[in-house]
N, C-alpha and C positions, 0 to 999 in steps of 0.2 A: 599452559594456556588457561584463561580463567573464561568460564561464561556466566553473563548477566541474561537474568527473564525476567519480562516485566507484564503484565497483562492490564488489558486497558477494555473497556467496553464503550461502545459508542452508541449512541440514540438517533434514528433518523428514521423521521414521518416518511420510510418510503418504502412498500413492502417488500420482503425479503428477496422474493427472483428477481427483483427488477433491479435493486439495490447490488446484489450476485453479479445480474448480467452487466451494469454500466461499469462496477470494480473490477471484476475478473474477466469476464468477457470481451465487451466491446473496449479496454480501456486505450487502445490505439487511435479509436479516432474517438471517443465520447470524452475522455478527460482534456486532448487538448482544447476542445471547444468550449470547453464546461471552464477551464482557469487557463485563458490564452496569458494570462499576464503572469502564471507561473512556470506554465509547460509548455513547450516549444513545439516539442515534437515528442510522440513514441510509436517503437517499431520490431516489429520483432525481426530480430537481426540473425536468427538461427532455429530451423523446428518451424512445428505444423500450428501451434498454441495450445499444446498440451504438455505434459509434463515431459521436462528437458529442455523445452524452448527457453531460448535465450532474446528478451526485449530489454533495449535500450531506451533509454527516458533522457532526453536533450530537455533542458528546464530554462528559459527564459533570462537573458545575460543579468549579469548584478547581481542574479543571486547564488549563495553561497556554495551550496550544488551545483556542478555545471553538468551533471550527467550520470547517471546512474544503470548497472546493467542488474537486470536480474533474470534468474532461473527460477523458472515454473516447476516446481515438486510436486503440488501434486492437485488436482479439480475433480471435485465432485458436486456435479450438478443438482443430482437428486440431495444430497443430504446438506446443500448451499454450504460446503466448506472448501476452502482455497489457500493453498502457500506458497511460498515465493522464497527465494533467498537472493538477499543483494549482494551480488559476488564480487563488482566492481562500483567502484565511485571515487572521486576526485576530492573525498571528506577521506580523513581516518583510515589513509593508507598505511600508515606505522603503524594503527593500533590495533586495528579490529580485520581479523581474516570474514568472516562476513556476518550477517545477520540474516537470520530464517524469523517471518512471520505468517503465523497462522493464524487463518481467519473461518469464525462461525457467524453465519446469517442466521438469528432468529427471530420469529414475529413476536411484536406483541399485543398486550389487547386491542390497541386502538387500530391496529392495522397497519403499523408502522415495523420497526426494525432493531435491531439490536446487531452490531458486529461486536463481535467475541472476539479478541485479538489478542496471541500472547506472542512477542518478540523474545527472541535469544539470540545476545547477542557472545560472539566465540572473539574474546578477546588475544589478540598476538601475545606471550613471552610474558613479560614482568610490564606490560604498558597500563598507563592509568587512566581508566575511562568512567566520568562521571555521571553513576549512577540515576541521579537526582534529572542532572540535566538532560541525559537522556527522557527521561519521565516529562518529564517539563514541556522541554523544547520540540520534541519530536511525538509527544503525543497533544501536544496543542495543534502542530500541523497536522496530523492525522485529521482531528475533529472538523481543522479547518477543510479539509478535504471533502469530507463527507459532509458537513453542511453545504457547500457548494452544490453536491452532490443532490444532496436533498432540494436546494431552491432549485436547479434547473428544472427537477420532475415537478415541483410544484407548481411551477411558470409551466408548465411544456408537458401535461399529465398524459398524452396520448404517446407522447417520446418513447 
């Protein structure tokens, strides 16, 4: 089994607990309201919302994800860091047994945010998974995520 890490940092004018709480916290009902046109639904389908819970992500028909589950490893409030591992999905069943991503909240000077992100992903047997595009593809949507993320609190600053 081969694994790829990639680390990615994100920028959003929106400070770090609040940032914490809409990603890792509330993200059952805050993200489908925040992108109804991507995500359908999410739910925690197993657990309390700490670590070992099991939440499903129903994503919006058409697109290429129809569903994703993952497990909560590990929350810490106080030092705003959070992981998760996608254990199942409807992408990359041949190739990848799953992917673990960690995340750090930090502020910066403007009073905005910084996520720290390093994915690893645990590739199946001899399967070929492209590096690049993972980089590309999957951390363009990230950003996409968290910008979202960011206009909602900046329309909706008391949110």
């Amino acid at each position: 089994m081969g694994v790829i890490t990639l680390e990615n940092e994100f920028a959003v004018a929106v400070a770090p607990a609040k940032l914490f709480k809409a990603y890792c916290l509330e993200t059952d009902t805050l993200l489908p309201k925040i992108l109804p046109e991507h995500i359908k639904s999410s739910e925690i389908i197993e657990g309390n919302g700490g670590p070992g819970t099991i939440r499903k992500i129903t994503f919006a028909e058409g697109k290429e994800l129809s569903y994703a589950k993952q497990k909560i490893e590990a929350i810490d409030e106080e030092n705003l860091t959070y992981s998760f591992s996608l254990i199942e999905a409807n992408v990359w069943k041949d190739a990848v047994e799953k992917v673990t991503y960690e995340h750090k909240f930090v502020p910066t000077p403007e009073g905005g945010s910084f996520c720290k992100r390093t994915s690893t992903y645990y590739i199946k047997g001899d399967a070929d998974i492209n590096k690049d595009q993972i980089k590309d593809v999957y951390g363009k949507k990230t950003a996409g995520l968290f910008k979202a993320v960011e206009a909602y609190f900046l329309a909706n600053p008391d949110a």
